[in-house]
C-alpha positions in Angstrom: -38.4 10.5 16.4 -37.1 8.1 19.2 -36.5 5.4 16.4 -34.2 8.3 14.8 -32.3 8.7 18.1 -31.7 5.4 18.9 -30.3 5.2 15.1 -28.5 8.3 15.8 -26.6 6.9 18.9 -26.1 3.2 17.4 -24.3 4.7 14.9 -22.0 7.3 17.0 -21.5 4.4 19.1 -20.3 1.8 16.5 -18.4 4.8 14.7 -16.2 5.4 18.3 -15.8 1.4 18.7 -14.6 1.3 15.4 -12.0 4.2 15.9 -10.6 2.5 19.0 -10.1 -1.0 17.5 -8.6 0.9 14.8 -6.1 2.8 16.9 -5.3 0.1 18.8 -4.6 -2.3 15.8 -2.6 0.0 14.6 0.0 -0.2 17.8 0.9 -3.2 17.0 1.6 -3.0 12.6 5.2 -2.6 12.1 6.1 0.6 9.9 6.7 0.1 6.4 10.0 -0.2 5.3 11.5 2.2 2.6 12.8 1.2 -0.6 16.5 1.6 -1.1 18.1 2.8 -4.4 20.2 -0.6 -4.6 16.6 -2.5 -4.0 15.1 -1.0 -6.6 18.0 -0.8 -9.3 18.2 -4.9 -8.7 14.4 -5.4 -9.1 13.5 -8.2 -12.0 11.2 -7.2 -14.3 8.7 -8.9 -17.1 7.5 -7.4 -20.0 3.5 -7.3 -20.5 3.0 -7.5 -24.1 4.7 -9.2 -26.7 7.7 -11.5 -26.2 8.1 -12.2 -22.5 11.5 -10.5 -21.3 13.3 -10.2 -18.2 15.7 -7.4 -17.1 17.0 -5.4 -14.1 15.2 -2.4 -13.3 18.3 0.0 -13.5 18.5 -0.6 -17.4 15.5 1.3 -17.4 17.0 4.4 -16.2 20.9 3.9 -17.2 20.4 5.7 -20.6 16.7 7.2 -20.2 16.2 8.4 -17.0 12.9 6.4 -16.4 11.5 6.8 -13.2 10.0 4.1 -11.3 7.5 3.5 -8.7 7.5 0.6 -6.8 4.1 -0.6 -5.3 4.1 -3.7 -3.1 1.2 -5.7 -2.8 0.0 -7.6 -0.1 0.1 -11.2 0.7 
């Protein structure tokens, strides 16, 4: 029972310290920037199968009206 309560507070303990660091990291990201329209029309693009072909991502949505989703990786 006392090994359970010591488990008990270890945990709420750990659980608060990682909140703080977390909110205090967090002060000092910068905000993410949004993507712009012009950004995203003059994106390069590769093909995944087949023959390897680059274009500009506004061909995708000139005639078809393709929409796009731009995810950024980090690093």
């Amino acid at each position: 029972m006392a090994l359970e309560l010591v488990g008990n507070v270890a945990a709420t303990i750990g659980g608060l310290v990682a909140g703080a660091m977390n909110f205090l990291t967090d002060l000092f990201l910068t905000k993410p920037l949004k993507a712009t329209l012009q950004y995203l029309e003059e994106a390069e693009l590769k093909t995944l199968q087949g023959d390897v072909k680059t274009f500009k991502a506004e061909t995708l949505w000139e005639k078809s009206g393709a929409v796009i989703m731009a995810v950024r990786r980090p690093g």
